[in-house]
Every structure is written in C-alpha cells, then in structure tokens.
NUGU-221581 format. One record per atom (N, C-alpha, C): atom name; residue number from 0; x, y, z. Coordinates in Angstrom, 2 decimals, always signed. Example, Ala and Ser with C-alpha at 12.3 -4.5 7.8 and 13.67 -1.06 7.14 Angstrom:
// NUGU-221581
   a    k       c1       c2       c3
   N    0   +13.19    -5.69    +7.80
  CA    0   +12.30    -4.50    +7.80
   C    0   +13.20    -3.30    +7.80
   N    1   +12.85    -2.25    +7.08
  CA    1   +13.67    -1.06    +7.14
   C    1   +12.90    +0.03    +7.87
//
This chain:
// NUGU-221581
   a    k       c1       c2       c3
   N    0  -153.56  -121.08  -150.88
  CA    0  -154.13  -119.74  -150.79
   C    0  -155.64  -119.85  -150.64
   N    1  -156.05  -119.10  -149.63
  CA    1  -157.33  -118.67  -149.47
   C    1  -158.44  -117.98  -151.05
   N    2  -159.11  -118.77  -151.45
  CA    2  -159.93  -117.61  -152.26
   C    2  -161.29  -117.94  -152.24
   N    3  -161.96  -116.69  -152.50
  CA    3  -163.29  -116.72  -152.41
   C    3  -164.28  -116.75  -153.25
   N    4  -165.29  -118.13  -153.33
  CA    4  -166.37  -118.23  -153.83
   C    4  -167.80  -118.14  -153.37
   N    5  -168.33  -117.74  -154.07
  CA    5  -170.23  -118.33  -153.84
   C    5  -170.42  -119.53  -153.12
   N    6  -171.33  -119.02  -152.37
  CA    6  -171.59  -121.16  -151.85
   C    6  -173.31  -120.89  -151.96
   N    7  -173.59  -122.38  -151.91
  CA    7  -175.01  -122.07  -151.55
   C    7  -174.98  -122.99  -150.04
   N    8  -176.54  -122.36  -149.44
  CA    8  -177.04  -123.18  -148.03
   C    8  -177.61  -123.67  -148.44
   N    9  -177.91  -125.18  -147.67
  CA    9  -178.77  -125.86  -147.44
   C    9  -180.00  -125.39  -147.17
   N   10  -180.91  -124.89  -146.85
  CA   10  -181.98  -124.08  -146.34
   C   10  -183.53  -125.53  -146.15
   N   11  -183.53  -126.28  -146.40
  CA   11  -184.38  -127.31  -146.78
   C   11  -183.97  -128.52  -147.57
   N   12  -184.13  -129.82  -146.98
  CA   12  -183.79  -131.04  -147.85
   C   12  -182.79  -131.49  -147.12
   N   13  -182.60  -132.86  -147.97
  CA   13  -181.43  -133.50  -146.97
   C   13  -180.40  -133.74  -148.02
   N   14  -178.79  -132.88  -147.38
  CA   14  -177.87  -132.99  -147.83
   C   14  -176.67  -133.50  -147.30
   N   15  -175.85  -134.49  -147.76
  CA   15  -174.63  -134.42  -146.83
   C   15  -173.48  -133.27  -146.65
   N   16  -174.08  -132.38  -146.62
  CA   16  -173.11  -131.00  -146.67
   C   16  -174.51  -130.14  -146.27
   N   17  -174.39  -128.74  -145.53
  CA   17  -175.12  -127.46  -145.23
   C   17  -174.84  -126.61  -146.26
   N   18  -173.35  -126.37  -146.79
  CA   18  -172.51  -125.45  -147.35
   C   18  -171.97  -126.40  -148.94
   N   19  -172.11  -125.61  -149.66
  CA   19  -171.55  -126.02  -151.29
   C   19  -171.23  -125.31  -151.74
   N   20  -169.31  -125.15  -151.66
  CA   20  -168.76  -124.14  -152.54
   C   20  -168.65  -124.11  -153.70
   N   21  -168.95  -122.96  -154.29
  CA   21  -169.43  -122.80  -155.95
   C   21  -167.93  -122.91  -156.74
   N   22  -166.70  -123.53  -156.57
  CA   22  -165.43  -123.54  -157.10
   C   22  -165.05  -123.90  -158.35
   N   23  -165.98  -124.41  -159.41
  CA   23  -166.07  -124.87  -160.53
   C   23  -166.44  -123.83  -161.53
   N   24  -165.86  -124.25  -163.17
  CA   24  -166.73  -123.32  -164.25
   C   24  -168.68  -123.80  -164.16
   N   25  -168.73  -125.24  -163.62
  CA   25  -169.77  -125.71  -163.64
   C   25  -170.12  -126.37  -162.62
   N   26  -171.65  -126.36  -162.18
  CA   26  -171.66  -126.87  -160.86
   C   26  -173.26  -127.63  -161.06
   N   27  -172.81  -129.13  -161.38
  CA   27  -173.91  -129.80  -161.31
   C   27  -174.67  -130.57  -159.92
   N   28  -176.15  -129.70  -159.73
  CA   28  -176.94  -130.21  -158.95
   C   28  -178.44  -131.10  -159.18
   N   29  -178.01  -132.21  -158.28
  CA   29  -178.62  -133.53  -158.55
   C   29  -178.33  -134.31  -157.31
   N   30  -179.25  -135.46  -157.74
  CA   30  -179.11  -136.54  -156.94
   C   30  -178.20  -137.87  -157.09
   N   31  -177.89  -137.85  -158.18
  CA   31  -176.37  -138.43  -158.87
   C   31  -175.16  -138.13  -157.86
   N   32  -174.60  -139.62  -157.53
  CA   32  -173.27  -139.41  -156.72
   C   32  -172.22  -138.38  -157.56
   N   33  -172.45  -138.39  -159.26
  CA   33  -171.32  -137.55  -159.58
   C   33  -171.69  -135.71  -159.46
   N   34  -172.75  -135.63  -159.07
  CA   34  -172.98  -134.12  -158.75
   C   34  -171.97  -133.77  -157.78
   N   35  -172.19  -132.24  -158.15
  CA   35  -171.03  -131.08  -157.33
   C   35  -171.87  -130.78  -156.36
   N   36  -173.37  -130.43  -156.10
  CA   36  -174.12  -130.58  -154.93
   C   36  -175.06  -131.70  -154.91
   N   37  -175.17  -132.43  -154.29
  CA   37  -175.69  -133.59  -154.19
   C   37  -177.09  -133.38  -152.68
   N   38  -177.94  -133.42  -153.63
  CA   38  -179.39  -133.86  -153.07
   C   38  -179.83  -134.64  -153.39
   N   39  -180.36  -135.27  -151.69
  CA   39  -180.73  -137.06  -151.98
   C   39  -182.27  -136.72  -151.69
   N   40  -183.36  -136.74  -152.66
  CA   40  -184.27  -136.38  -152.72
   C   40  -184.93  -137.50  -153.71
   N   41  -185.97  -138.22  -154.02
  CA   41  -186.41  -138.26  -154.99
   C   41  -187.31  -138.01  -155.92
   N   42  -187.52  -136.57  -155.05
  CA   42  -188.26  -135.81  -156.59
   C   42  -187.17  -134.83  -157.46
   N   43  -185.83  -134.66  -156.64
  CA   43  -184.89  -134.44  -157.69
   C   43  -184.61  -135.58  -158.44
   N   44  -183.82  -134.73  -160.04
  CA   44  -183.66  -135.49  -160.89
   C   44  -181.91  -135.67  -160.68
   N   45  -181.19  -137.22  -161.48
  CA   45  -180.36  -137.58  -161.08
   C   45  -179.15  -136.21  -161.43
   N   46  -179.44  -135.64  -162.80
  CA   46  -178.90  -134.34  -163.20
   C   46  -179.83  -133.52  -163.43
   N   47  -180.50  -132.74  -162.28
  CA   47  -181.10  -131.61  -162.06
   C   47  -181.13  -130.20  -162.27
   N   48  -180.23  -129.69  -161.90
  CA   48  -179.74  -128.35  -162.24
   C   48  -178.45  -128.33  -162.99
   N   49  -177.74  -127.33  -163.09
  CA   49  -176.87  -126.31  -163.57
   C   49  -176.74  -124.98  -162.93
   N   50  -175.44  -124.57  -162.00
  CA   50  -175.20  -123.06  -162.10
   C   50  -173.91  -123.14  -162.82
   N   51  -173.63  -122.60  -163.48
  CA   51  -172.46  -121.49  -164.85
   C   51  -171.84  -120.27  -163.99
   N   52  -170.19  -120.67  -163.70
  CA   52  -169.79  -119.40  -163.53
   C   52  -169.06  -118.54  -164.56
   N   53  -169.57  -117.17  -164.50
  CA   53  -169.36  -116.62  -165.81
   C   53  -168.50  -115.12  -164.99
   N   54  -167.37  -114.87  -165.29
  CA   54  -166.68  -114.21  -164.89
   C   54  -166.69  -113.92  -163.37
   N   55  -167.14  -113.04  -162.57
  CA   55  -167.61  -113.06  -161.36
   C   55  -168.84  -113.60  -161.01
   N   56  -169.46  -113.22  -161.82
  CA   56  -171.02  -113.89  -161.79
   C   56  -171.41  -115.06  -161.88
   N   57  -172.45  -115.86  -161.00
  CA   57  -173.10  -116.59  -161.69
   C   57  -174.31  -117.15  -162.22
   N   58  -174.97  -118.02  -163.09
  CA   58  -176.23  -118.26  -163.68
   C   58  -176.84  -119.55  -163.23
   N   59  -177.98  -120.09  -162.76
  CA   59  -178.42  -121.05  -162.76
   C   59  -179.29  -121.39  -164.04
   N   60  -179.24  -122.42  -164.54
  CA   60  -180.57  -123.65  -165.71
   C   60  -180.96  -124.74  -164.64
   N   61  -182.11  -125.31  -165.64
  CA   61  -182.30  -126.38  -165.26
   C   61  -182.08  -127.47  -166.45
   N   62  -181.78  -128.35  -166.16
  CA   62  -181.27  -129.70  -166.64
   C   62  -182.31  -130.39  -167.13
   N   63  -183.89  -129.77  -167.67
  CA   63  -184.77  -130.60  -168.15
   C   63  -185.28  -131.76  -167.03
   N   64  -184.97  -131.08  -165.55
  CA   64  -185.62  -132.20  -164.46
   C   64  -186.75  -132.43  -165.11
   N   65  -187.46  -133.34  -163.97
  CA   65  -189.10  -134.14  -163.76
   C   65  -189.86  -132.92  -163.49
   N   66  -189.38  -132.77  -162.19
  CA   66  -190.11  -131.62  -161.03
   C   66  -189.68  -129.90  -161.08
   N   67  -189.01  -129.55  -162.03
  CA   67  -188.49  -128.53  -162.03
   C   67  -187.71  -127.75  -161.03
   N   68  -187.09  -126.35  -161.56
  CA   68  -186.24  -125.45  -160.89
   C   68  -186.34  -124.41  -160.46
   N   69  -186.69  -123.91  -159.47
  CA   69  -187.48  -122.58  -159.40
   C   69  -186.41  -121.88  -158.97
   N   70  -186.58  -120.17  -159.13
  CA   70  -185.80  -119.05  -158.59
   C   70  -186.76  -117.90  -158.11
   N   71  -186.39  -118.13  -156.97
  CA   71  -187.26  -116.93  -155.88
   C   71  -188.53  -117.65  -156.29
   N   72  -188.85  -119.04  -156.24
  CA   72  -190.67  -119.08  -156.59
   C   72  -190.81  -119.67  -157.67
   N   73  -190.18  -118.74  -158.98
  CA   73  -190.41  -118.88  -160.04
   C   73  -190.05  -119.99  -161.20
   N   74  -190.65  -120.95  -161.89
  CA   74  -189.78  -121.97  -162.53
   C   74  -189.08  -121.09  -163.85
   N   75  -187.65  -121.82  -163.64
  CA   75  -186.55  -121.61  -164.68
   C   75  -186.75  -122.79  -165.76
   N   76  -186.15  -122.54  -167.10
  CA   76  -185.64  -123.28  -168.14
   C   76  -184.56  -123.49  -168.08
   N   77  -184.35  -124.10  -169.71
  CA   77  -183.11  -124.43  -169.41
   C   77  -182.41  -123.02  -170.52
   N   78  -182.81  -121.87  -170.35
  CA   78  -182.29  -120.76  -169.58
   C   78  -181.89  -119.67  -169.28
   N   79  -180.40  -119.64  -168.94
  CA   79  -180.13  -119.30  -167.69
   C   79  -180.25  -118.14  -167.30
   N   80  -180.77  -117.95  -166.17
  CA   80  -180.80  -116.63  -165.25
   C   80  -180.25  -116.51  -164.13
   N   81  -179.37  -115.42  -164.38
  CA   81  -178.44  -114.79  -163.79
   C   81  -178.90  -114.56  -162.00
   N   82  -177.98  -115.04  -160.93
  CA   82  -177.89  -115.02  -159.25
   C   82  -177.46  -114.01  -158.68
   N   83  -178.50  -113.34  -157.84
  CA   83  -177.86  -112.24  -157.44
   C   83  -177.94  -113.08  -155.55
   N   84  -177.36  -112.26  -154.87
  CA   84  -177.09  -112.78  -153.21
   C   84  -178.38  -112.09  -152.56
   N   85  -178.71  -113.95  -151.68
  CA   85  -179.61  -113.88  -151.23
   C   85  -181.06  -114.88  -151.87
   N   86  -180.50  -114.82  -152.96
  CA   86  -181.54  -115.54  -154.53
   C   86  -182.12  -117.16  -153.70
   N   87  -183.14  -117.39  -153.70
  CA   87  -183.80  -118.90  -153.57
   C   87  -183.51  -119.96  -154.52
   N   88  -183.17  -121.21  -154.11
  CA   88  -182.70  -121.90  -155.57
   C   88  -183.45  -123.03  -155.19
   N   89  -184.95  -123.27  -156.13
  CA   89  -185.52  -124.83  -155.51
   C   89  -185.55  -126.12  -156.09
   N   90  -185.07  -126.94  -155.81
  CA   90  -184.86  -128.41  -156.30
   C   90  -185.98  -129.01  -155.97
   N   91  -187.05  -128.83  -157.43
  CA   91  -188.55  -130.01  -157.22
   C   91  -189.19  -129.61  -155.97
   N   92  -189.82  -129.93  -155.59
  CA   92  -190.82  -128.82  -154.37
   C   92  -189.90  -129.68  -153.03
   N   93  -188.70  -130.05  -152.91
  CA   93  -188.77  -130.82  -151.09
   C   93  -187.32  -130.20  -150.90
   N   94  -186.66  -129.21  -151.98
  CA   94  -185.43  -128.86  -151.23
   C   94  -185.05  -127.52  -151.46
   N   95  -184.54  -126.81  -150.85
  CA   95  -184.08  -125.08  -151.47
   C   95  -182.48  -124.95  -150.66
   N   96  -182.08  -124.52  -151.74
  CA   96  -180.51  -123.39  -151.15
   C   96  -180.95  -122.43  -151.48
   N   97  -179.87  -121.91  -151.09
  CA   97  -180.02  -119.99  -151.20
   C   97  -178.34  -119.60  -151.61
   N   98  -178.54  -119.09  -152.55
  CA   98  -176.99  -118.38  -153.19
   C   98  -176.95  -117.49  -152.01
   N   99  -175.27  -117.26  -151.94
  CA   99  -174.24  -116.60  -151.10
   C   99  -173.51  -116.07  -152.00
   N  100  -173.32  -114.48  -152.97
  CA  100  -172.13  -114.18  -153.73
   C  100  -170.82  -113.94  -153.07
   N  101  -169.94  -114.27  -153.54
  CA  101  -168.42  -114.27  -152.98
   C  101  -168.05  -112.59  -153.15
   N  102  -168.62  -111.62  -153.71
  CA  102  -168.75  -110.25  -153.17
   C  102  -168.63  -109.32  -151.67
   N  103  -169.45  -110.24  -150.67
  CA  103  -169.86  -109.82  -149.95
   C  103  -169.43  -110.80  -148.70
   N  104  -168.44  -110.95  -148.23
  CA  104  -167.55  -112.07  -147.33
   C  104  -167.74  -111.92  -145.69
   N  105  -167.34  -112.89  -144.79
  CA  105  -167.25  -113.23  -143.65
   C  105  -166.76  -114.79  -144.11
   N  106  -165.72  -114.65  -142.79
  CA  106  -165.57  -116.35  -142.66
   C  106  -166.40  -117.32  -142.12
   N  107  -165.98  -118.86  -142.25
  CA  107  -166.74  -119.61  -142.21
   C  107  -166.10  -120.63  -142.39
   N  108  -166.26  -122.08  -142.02
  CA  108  -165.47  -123.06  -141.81
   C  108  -165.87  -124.14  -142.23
   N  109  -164.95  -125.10  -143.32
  CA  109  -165.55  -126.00  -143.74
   C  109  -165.14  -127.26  -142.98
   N  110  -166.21  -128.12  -142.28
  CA  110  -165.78  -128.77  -141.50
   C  110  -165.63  -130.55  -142.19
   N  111  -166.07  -130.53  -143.37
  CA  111  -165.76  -132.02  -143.79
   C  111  -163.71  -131.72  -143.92
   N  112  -162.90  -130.31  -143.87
  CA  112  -161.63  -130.69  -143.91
   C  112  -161.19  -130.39  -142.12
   N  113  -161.95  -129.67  -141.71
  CA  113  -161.77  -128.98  -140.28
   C  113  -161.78  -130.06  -139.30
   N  114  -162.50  -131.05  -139.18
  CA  114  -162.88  -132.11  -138.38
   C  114  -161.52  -132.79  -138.53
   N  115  -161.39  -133.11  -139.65
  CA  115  -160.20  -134.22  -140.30
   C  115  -158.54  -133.48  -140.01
   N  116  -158.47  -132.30  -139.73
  CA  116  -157.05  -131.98  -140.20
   C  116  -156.87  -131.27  -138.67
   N  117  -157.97  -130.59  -138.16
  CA  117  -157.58  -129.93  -136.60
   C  117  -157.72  -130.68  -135.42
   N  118  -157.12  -130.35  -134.42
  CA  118  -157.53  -131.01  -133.30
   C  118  -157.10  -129.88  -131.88
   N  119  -158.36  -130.11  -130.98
  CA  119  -158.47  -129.25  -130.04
   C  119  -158.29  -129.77  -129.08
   N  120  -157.76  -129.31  -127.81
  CA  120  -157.23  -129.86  -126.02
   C  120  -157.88  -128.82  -125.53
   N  121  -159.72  -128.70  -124.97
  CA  121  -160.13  -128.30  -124.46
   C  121  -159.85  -127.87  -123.23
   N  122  -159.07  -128.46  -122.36
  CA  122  -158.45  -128.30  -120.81
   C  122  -157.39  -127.81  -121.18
   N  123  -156.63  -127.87  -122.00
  CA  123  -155.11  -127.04  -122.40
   C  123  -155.32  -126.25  -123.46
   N  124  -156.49  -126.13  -123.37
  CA  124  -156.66  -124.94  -124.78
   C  124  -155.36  -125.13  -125.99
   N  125  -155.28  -126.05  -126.40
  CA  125  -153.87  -126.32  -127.67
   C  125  -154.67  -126.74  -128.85
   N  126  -154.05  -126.57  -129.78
  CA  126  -154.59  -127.05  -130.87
   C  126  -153.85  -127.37  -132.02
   N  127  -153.68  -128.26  -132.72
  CA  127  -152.80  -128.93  -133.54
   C  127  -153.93  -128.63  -135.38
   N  128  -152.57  -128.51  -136.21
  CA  128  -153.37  -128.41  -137.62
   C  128  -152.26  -129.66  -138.30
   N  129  -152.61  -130.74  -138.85
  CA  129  -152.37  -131.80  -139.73
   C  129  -151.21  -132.07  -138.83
   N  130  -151.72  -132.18  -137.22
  CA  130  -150.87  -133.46  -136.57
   C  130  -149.67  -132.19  -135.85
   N  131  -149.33  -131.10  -136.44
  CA  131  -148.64  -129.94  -135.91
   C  131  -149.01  -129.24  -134.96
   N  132  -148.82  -128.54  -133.65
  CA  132  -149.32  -127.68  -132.69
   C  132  -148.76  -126.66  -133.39
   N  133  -150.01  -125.23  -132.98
  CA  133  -149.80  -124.11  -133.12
   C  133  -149.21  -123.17  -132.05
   N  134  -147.81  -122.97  -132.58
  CA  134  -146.77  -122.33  -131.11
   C  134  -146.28  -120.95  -132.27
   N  135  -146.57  -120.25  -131.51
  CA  135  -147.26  -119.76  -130.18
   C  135  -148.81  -119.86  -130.30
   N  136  -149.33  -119.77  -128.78
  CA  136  -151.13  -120.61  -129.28
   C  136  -151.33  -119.63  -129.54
   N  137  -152.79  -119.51  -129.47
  CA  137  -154.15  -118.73  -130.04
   C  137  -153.92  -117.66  -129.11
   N  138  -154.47  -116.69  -129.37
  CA  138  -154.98  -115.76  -128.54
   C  138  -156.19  -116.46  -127.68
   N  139  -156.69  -115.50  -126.20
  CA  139  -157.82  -116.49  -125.99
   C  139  -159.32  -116.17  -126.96
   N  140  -159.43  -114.73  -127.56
  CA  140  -160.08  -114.71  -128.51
   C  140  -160.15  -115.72  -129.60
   N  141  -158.83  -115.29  -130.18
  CA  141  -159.28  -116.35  -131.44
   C  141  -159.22  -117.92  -130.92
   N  142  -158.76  -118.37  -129.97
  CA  142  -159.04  -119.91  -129.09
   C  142  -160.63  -119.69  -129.46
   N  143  -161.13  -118.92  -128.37
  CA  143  -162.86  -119.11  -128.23
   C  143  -163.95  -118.92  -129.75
   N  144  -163.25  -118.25  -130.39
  CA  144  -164.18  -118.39  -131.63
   C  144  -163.44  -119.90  -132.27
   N  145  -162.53  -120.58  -132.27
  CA  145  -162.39  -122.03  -133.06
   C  145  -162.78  -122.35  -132.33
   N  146  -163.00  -122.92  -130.86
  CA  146  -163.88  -123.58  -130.16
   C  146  -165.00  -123.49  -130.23
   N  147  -165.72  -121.75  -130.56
  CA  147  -167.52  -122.04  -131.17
   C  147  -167.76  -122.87  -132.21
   N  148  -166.87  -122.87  -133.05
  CA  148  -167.55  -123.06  -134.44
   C  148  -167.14  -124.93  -134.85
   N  149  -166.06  -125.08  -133.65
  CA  149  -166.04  -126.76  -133.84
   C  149  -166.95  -127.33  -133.19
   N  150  -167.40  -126.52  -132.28
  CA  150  -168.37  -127.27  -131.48
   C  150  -170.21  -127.74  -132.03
   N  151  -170.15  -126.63  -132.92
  CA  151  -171.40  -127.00  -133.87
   C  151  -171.51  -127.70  -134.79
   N  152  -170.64  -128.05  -135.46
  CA  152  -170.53  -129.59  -136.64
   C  152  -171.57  -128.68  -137.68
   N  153  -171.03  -127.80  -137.83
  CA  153  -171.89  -127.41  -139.28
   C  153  -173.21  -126.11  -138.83
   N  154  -173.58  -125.78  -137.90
  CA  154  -174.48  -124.96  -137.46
   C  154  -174.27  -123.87  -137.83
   N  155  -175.03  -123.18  -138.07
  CA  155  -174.65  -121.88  -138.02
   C  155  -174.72  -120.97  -136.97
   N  156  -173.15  -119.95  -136.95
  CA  156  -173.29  -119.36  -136.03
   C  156  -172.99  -118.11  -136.24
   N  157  -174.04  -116.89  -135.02
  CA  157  -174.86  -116.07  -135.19
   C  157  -173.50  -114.71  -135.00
   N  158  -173.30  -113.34  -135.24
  CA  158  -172.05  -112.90  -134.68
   C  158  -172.71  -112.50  -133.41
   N  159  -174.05  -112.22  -133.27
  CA  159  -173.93  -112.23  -131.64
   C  159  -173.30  -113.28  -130.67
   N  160  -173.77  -114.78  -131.29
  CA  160  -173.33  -115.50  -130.25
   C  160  -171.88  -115.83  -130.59
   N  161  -171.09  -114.92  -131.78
  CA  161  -169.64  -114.94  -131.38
   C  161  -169.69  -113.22  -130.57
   N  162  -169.67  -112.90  -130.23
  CA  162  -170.20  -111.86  -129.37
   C  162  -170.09  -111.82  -127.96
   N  163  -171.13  -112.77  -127.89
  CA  163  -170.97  -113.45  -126.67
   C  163  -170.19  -114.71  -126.13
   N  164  -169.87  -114.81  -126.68
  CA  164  -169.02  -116.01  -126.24
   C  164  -167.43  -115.64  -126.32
   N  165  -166.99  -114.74  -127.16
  CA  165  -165.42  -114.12  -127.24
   C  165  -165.41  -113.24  -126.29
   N  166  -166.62  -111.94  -126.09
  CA  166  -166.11  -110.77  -125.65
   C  166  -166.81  -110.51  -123.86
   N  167  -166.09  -110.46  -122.96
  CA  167  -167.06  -110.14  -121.87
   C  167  -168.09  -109.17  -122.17
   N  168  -169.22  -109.31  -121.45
  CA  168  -170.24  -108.01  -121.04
   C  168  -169.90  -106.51  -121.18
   N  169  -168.64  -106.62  -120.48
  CA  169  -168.40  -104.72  -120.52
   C  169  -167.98  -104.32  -122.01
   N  170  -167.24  -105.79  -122.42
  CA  170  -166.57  -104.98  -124.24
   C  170  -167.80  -105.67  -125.26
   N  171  -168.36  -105.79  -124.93
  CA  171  -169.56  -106.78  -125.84
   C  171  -170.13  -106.07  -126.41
   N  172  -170.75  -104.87  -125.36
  CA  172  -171.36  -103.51  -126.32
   C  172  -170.41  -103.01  -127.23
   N  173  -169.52  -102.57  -127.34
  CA  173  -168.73  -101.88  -129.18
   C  173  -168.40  -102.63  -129.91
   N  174  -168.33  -103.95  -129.24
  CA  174  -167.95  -104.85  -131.06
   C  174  -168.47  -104.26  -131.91
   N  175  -167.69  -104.20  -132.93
  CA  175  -168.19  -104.26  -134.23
   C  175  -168.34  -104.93  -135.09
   N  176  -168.54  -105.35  -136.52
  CA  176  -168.40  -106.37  -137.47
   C  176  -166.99  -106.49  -137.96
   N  177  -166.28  -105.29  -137.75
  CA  177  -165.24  -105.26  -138.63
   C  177  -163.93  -105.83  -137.71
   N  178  -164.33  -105.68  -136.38
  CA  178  -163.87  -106.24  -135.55
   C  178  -164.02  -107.83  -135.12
   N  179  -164.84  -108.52  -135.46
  CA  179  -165.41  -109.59  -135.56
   C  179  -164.21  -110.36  -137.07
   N  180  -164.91  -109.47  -137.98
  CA  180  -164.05  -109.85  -139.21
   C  180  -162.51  -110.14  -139.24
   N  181  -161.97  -109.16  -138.33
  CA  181  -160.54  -109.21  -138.20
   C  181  -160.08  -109.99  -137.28
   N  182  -161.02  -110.46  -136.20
  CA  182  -160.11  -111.96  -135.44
   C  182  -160.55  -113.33  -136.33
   N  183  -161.82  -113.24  -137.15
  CA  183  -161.88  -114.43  -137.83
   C  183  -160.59  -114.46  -138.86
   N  184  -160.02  -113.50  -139.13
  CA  184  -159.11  -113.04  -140.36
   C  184  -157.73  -113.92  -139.86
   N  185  -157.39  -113.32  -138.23
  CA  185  -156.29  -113.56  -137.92
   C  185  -156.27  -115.09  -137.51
   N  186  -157.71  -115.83  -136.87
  CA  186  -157.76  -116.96  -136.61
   C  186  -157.12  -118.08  -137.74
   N  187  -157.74  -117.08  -139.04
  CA  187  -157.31  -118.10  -140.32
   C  187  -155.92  -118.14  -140.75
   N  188  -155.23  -116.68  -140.64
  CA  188  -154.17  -116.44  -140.84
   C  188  -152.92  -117.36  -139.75
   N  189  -153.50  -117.50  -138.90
  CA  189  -152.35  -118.64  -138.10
   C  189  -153.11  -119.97  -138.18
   N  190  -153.44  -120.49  -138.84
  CA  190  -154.03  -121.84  -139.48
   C  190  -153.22  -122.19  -140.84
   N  191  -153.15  -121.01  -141.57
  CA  191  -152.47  -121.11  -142.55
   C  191  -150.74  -121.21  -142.49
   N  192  -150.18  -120.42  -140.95
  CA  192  -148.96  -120.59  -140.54
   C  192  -148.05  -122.22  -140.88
   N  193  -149.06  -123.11  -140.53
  CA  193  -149.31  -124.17  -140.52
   C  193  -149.39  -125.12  -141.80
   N  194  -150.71  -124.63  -142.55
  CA  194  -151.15  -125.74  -143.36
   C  194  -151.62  -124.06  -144.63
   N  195  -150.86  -123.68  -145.20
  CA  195  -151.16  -122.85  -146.03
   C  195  -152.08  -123.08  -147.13
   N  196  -151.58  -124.16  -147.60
  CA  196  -152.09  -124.53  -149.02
   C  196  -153.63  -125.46  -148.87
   N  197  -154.51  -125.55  -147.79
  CA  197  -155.75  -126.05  -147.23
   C  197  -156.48  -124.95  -147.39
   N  198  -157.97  -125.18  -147.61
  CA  198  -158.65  -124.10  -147.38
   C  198  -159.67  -124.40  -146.66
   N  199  -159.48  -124.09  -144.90
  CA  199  -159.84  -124.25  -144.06
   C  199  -161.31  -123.31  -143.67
   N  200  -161.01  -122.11  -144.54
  CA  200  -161.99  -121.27  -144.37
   C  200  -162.82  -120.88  -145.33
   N  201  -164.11  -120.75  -145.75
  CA  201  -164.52  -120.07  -146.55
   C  201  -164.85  -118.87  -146.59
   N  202  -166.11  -118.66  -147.29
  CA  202  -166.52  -117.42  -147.00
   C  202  -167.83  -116.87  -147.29
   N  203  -168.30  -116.39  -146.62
  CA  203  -169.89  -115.80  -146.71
   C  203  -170.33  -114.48  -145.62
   N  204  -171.14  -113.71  -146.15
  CA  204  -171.44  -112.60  -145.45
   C  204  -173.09  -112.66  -144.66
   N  205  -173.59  -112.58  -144.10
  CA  205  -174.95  -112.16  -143.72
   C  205  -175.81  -112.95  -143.24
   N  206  -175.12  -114.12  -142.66
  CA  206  -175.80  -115.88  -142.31
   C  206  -174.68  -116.06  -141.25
   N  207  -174.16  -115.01  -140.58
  CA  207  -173.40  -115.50  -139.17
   C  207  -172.35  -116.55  -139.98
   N  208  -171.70  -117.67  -138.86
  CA  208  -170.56  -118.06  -138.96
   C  208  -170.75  -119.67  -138.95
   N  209  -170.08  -120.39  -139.50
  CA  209  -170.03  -121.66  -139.34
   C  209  -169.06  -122.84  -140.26
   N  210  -168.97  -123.98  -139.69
  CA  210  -168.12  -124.90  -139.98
   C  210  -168.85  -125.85  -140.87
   N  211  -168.68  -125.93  -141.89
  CA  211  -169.51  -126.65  -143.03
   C  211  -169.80  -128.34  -142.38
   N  212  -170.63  -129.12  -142.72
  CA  212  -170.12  -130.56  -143.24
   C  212  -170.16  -130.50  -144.21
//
C-alpha cells in the first residue's frame, strides 16, 4: 500500500539521495553510514540532527552537533521545534533540505526502487514492473509522463514540463492540476496492478514531479 509521508529535498550539499522519506518515529540526520538521511559533509556531525514524528506532525533537534542546526536561518537546540511545509532545515553552514508535509501531496518517484524494479522499450513503448509487462499498456499519457520522470534520474520535474510533454498545444491550455494529479494517480495505480506491495511512488506537493535517487 501506498502511504504518505514528509520527505525532505536536498536543496544544497552532497547527498546520495535528492529525496528522504520521513517514514520513521525517528529520523536521524548525519554523516554516519547509520543515519536515515545521510550527509557526507564534514562540517556535519556524525549524529547531527533529529526530526520526531509526533502524530501527523513533525519536530526537528539538534544532536549537540559541532556546527549547528538552523531553521529558516535560525539555530535550534536540542529543543524541538515543530515543521511546518516549506520550513529550511540547515546542516552546519554547507547543506540545507527543506521539509515537504505529507498534508499537501502530488506524486513523485523514488528512483533508487524505480531504476531497479522498472524497465522501459522506448521504440515499443512497453514497460515491465519486477521482470512482468504491463498488459494492457499505458495509456500514451500515462506512457509519456513515466518516460519524463525516468528520464531525469532524480530531477525535478516542473508540471509545466509535464504539460508539455503529455498534452499537445491545443489541450495544453486547460490542464489543470487536478488533472495532472489524476493521470499521475492512475500511472501509479497500474504499477501497483503489478507490484502492489512496492512503493514506487511518493509524495509531495509544490516542487513539480520527480524520481528520487
């Protein structure tokens, strides 16, 4: 089953991931291989942060780093103050995410499982999920939006340029979002035909579309 959490972006720094879903009661960020977001920085500390999920909500601390934790700017203790969407989250002055609340949704694709489990036949437009073809295929809509978003390895992408790239010129003007929303919906929904119990998609609202690493 599909469900939806917080993630944060990458926004600055070097991560092996863009996207970090918030899926834990606890989500330790650091430069420590055993962190849940892992920044390889070394003015982060090896256990750096803390965000706390607390019912829907969640809180970031800091972990008594070197270099400290800032929110929107501001340095945090150890704490915690409460994330609202949109919030700046800075790791020591060389890295920032930005909270995403799981409130406020659009899909989005995580590609460290997407890379590994799908596979696309660009000239036969086919596409297979864990070694299975999807029969009956895609629509050519929902074809052309999995083909945007594999093709970026993690980019983010904009709903204009799913916009443009799904809808000709003449229907391009009335898209809507909600319309947008509902072929990413159905794209996922026959992914899941397939491989139900994967969670191929995430979710985030207001940062366009994309396939995690």
């Amino acid at each position: 089953m599909n469900e939806e959490f917080a993630i944060l972006l990458v926004q600055e720094g070097d991560s092996p991931r863009n996207i970090w879903e918030l899926d834990k009661q606890e989500i330790i960020i650091g430069r420590g291989d055993d962190c849940d977001v892992v920044v390889n920085d070394r003015q982060s500390s090896r256990h750096h942060a803390k965000i706390v999920r607390e019912g829907e909500r969640y809180k970031a601390l800091d972990l008594n780093s070197k270099n400290g934790t800032f929110l929107n700017g501001t340095p945090i203790s150890a704490k915690p103050q409460y994330l609202s969407d949109g919030d700046q989250i800075g790791i020591a002055l060389s890295s920032r995410l930005v909270f995403v609340d799981a409130g406020a949704t659009a899909p989005l694709f995580a590609e460290h499982k997407f890379k590994a489990e799908i596979r696309i036949d660009q000239a036969a437009k086919r596409v297979w999920v864990t070694g299975k073809e999807l029969s009956p295929p895609l629509s050519l809509a929902q074809y052309r939006l999995l083909e945007l978003l594999f093709s970026r390895r993690g980019g983010v992408v904009s709903r204009d340029e799913v916009v443009s790239q799904v809808w000709s010129d003449e229907e391009a003007e009335g898209v809507s979002e909600q319309a947008i929303d509902a072929l990413a919906r159905r794209l996922r929904e026959r992914i899941a035909e397939v491989d139900p119990d994967t969670q191929y998609v995430l979710t985030v609202r207001g940062h366009g579309f994309t396939n995690d690493e």
